[in-house]
C-alpha positions, 0 to 999 in steps of 0.5 A, spaced: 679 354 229 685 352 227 692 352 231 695 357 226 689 362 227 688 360 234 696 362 236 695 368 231 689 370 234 692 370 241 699 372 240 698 380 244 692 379 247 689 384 252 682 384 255 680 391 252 682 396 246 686 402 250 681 407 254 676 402 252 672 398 257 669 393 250 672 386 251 676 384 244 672 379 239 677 373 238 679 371 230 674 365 230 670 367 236 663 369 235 660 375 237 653 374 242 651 380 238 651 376 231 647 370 228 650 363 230 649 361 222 647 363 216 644 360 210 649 360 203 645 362 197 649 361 191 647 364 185 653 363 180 648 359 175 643 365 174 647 372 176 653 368 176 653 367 168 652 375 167 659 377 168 662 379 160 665 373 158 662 367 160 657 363 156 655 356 160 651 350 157 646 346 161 652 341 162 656 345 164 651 348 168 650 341 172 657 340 172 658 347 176 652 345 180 655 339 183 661 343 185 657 348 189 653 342 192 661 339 194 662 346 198 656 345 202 653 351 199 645 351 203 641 353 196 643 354 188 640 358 184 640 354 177 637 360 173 630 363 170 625 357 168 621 360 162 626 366 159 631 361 155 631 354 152 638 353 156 635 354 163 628 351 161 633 344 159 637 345 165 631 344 170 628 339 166 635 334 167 638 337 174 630 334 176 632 327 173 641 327 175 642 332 180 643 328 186 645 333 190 647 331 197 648 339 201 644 344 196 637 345 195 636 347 188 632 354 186 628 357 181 628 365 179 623 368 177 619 375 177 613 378 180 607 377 176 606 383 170 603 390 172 596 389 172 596 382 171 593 376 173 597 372 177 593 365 175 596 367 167 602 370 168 607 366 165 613 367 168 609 365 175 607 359 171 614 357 169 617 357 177 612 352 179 612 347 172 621 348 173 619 343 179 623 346 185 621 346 192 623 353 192 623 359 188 626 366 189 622 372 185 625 379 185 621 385 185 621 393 185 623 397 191 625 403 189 619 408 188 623 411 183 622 404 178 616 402 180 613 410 177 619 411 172 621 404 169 614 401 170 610 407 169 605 404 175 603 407 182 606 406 188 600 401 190 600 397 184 608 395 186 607 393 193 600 388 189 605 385 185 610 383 190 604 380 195 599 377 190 606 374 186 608 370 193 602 369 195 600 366 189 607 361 190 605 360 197 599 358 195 603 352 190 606 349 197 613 353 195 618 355 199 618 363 197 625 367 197 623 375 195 630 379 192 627 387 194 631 390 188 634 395 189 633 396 195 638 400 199 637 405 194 630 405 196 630 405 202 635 411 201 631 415 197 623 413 200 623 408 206 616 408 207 615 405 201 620 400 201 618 398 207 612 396 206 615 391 199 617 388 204 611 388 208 607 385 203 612 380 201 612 377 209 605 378 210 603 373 203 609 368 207 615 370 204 620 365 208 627 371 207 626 377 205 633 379 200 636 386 201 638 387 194 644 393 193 643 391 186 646 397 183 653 396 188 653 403 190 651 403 197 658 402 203 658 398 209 656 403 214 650 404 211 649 397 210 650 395 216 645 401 218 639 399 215 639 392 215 639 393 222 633 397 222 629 392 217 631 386 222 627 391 227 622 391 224 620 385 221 622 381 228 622 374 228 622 374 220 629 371 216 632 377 213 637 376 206 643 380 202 645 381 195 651 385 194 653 387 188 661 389 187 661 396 183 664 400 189 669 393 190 663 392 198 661 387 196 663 382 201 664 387 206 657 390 206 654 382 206 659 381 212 655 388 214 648 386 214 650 379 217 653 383 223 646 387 223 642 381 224 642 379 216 642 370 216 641 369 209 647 371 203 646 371 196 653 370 192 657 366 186 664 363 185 670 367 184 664 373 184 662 373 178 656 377 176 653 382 171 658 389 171 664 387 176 661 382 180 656 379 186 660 377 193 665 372 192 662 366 196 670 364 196 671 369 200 664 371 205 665 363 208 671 364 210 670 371 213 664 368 216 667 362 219 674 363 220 675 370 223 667 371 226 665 364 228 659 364 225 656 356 221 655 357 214 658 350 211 660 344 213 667 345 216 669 340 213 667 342 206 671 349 207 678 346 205 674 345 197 673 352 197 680 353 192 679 347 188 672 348 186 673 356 186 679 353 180 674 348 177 668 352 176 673 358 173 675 352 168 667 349 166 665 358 165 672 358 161 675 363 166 682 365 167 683 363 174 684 370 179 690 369 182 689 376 187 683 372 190 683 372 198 683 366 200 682 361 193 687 364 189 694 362 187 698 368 190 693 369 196 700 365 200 705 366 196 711 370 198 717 373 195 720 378 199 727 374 203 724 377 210 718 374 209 719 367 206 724 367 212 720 369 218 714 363 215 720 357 216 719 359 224 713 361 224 707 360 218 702 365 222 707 370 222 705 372 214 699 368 213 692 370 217 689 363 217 692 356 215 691 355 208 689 349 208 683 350 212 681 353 205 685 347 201 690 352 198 698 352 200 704 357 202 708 358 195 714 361 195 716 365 189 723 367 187 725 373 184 729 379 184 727 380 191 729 373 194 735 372 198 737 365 200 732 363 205 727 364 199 730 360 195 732 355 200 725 354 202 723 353 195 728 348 194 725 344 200 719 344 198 720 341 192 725 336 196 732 339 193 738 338 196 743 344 194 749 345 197 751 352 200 757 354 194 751 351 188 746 355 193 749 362 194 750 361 186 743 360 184 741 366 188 745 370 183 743 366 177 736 368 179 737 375 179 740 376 174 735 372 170 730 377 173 733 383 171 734 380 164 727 379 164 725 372 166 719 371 172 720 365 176 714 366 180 709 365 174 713 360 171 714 354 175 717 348 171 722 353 167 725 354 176 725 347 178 729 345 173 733 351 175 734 349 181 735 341 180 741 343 176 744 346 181 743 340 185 748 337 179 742 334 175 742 334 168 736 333 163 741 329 157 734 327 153 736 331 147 741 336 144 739 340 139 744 344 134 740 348 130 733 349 126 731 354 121 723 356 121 721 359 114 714 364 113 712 364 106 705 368 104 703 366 098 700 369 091 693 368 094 695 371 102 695 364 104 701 364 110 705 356 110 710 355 115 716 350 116 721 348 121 726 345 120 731 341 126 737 339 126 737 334 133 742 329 137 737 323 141 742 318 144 747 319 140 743 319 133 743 325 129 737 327 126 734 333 121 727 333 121 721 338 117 715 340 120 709 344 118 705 348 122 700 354 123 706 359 125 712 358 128 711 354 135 707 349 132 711 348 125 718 347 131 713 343 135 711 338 130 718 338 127 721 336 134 716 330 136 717 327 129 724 327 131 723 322 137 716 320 137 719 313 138 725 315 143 719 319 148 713 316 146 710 319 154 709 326 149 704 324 145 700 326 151 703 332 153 699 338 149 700 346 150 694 349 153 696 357 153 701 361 149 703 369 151 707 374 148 709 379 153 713 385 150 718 388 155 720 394 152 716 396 147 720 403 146 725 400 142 719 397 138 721 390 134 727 390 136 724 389 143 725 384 148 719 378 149 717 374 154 713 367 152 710 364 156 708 356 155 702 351 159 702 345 158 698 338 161 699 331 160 692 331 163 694 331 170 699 336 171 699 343 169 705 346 168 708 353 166 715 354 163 718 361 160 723 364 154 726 371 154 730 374 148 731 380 143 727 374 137 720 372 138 722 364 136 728 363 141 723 365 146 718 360 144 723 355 143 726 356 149 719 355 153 717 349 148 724 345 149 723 346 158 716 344 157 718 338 154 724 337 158 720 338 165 715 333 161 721 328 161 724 328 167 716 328 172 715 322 167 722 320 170 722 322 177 713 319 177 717 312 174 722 311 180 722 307 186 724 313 190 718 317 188 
């Protein structure tokens, strides 16, 4: 536990709960009553890439493979041998590249078809050629499926689950069963959702996974029936798969591991089909920072956020920036009465040490923030502002605010702000005007042409830049005129565009904000523009971007840095 956890947690303490004689469970202190380690499953290459939006190659799916492995997770899930060329070519590489040094790789399949054979069934077939040590097949334990959906009997349910892992033991496999939909089973007919478990464990089943696959079911009846479940097969190792469409998921996981549960299935950053599966990010975390239990490694937790950001650029996600733990605002503060009481004490506003998850505190800067804010801000980027420029910043940037500027989403636009009122200037460039014409053509063809009127070290320069629309015509124009004087630009690129309108009752006449990212492709960075006129709030993003690319070029360049 850290030193930070470790004070928060013992700040206060007593014994017992008023009128209680319960001794308190310390945050990092393992209740005797919960599981000293669970398993971490990762399924993000299988369930994972369900979620609406993501699309993955079997590069991408080995790439996301080796980050998994970086965190320590215990299994990976790489997807479905046999349903799709993407998976069959996964499994044919991950067996001749992956060298995975934590993590061992799974195969997902299901049980064999109603009324089959187990010894021609095709998708059993496929989860022994994909060459796993391990498989994990999903099977119906909700009666109502297996009579309405299969349009079987009950005992031609609970034959498919014990004939499919009996035949996938006999393989020499290790054989995870996920009992679809089981909690609602259980709900509605727990005899026979048992005995699916039963027939399961009884063949060699080496977890049985409760799946709350439609994402209904809340804690307390988790945890209830979980409990009942570890009774009852006494001495064999109980899983949870959680869904997240009542927004439990990682609440029910944590559930189910306080009844007994020792194994938990989840993805990065909780992605899934529908709204998601348990956010590995966050269940970790839980498990071992607050409730004490061995899940990774230790010393693969303070990689958590930069995987959870890596694995949402490879599925071409935006990153979650609300995400506990891993997201960029999970210790971001705004509000003046809390920045300044994290200056004496980091454990007064933050439940854990950020770094125990690789993440940091970040101050932010608004309308909200008072001196201490900004001051705080100006230290962490080591700026020194005396207290007269101090005093005018903070006035600068609430004006700023109210006029529709957003510091704490655009940091290089702040930075500058703040290095110039500590008396820096960025005297790169000076541009006196630009002209930026839209023409449509007799054939609805659009061309666009910046024209720039621009003063580089004292030499003056027009230059004309064509482009698909404004911004890039302004941004071509610009590079042609210092190209040579700059030549570290060449490497910096735009990587996202937004237009926000902030009042749209007043229609086209309303005020936008632009927000910029850009890359030199080591460091991403933001800068914003507001005005009435949708180009000058472009140019005024384009030009801090270029300017903050100039001046880090410069400060990386100094003897002092």
């Amino acid at each position: 536990m850290s030193t930070q956890a470790a004070n928060s947690a013992g700040a206060g303490d007593t014994d017992a709960e008023p009128g209680s004689s319960a001794p308190l469970i310390r945050e990092g202190e393992r209740d005797p009553a919960w599981p000293e380690r669970v398993e971490i499953f990762d399924t993000t290459l299988r369930d994972g890439v369900q979620f609406e939006g993501i699309s993955v190659s079997p590069d991408d799916k080995l790439k996301v493979a080796r980050q998994l492995d970086a965190l320590g997770i215990h299994w990976i899930e790489g997807g479905w041998p046999g349903s799709n060329p993407k998976d069959e070519e996964f499994f044919t590489r991950a067996a001749a590249e992956l060298q995975l040094q934590h993590a061992t790789l799974v195969a997902f399949g299901s049980t064999r078809r109603p009324r089959g054979r187990v010894d021609d069934d095709q998708t059993l077939a496929a989860l022994v050629a994909a060459g796993t040590s391990t498989v994990c097949i999903v099977g119906k334990s909700w009666d109502y499926h297996v009579t309405e959906a299969l349009r079987q009997p009950l005992s031609e349910g609970v034959a498919m689950v014990g004939d499919s892992v009996e035949f996938l033991k006999g393989e020499g496999l290790r054989v995870f069963f996920d009992a679809e939909h089981f909690f609602d089973g259980y709900k509605r007919n727990p005899e026979f959702a048992l005995q699916v478990l039963e027939a399961a464990a009884v063949n060699g089943a080496d977890c049985l996974v409760l799946c709350d696959t439609n994402g209904g079911s809340l804690p307390h009846e988790v945890e209830t029936i979980v409990r009942e479940v570890v009774v009852h097969f006494d001495g064999i190792q109980v899983g949870m798969h959680t869904q997240n469409d009542t927004g439990c998921a990682v609440a029910n996981a944590v559930a189910g591991v306080v009844a007994g549960a020792t194994h938990v299935q989840g993805t990065v950053n909780g992605y899934g089909e529908r709204t998601g599966n348990c956010d590995n990010t966050v269940l970790v975390p839980n498990l071992t920072l607050k409730m004490g239990i061995e899940t990774v490694p230790r010393e693969c937790l303070s990689r958590f956020t930069s995987v959870a950001h890596h694995v949402a650029e490879l599925v071409n996600m935006p990153p979650q920036n609300q995400q506990p733990y891993v997201g960029a605002s999970a210790f971001a503060h705004k509000a003046g009465l809390h920045t300044s009481a994290i200056a004496r004490r980091p454990d007064s506003y933050e439940h854990v040490d950020p770094a125990a998850v690789g993440n940091s505190t970040r101050f932010l800067l608004g309308d909200l923030s008072g001196r201490a804010s900004v001051e705080l801000k100006a230290a962490e980027l080591g700026i020194e502002i005396d207290k007269a420029a101090m005093a005018d910043v903070v006035d600068e940037l609430k004006r700023l605010e109210h006029a529709g500027y957003h510091f704490e989403v655009a940091d290089a636009s702040l930075e500058m702000l703040l290095r110039r009122a500590a008396g820096q200037t960025f005297e790169f460039f000076n541009v006196e005007s630009f002209k930026v014409l839209v023409e449509r053509g007799r054939e609805a063809e659009f061309d666009t042409e910046a024209t720039l009127r621009i003063v580089v070290g004292g030499d003056r320069r027009v230059t004309v830049g064509e482009g698909d629309g404004p911004v890039n015509a302004l941004d071509n124009a610009f590079r042609q005129a210092v190209r040579d004087d700059y030549p570290e630009l060449d490497a910096v690129r735009l990587t996202d565009y937004k237009v926000r309108v902030l009042d749209a009752d007043r229609g086209t006449e309303a005020v936008t904000r632009v927000l910029i990212d850009s890359t030199d492709g080591e460091t991403t960075w933001t800068t914003i523009g507001v005005s009435e006129n949708i180009i000058e709030s472009s140019w005024l993003a384009l030009r801090d971007s270029v300017i903050y690319a100039l001046m880090r070029h410069r400060l990386d360049d100094s003897p002092s840095q």
